[in-house]
C-alpha positions, 0 to 999 in steps of 0.5 A: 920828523924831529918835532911830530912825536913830542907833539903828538905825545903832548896830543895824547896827554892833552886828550886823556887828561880832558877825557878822564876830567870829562868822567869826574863828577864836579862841574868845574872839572867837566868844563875843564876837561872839556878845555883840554880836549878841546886844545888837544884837537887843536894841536892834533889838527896842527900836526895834521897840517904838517910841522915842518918850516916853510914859506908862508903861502902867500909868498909861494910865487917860485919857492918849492916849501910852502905851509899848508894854511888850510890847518891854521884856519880851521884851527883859528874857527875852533879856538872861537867856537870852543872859547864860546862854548868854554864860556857858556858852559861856565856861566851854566855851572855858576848858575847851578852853583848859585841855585843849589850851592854845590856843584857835585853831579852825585848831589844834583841828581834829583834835585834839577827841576825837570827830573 
């Protein structure tokens, strides 16, 4: 129980950081923020697997603490799909950055072609 609550506070951190970027109005600080809350799911899902020391699972065979790896995987699945969608999302803000030269949500507004 010694290592949950530093983490859980790092959780925390990590969570209202990503969402008070996510609120800003610049697109590289969205994408940040979204980088943020996306590691901090990443750690919570972590802590939900449990933190204490253990065997590996595979190794099992007649020891009484093993690690649940069901966490780490779910995690390892959300680090690739969350890299895709951190990249995607760069190159989107780059392609509005290139087309209108400036990156203020507060100037973009009317000017995107749709609107």
């Amino acid at each position: 129980m010694g290592i949950e609550i530093p983490i859980l506070l790092l959780v925390g951190a990590l969570l209202t950081t990503g969402v008070y970027l996510v609120l800003d109005r610049t697109l590289l600080r969205v994408v940040i923020g979204l980088g943020l809350l996306s590691n901090g799911t990443h750690l919570l899902l972590l802590s939900t697997g449990g933190l204490e020391e253990g065997a590996a699972p595979v190794l099992a065979h007649g020891v009484s603490t093993v690690v649940d790896p069901l966490p780490q995987a779910l995690i390892l699945t959300a680090i690739v799909i969350s890299f895709g969608v951190t990249a995607l999302l760069l190159t989107i803000s780059y392609g509005v950055y290139e087309r209108y030269r400036s990156d203020d949500l507060r100037e973009l507004h009317g000017r995107l072609d749709d609107e």
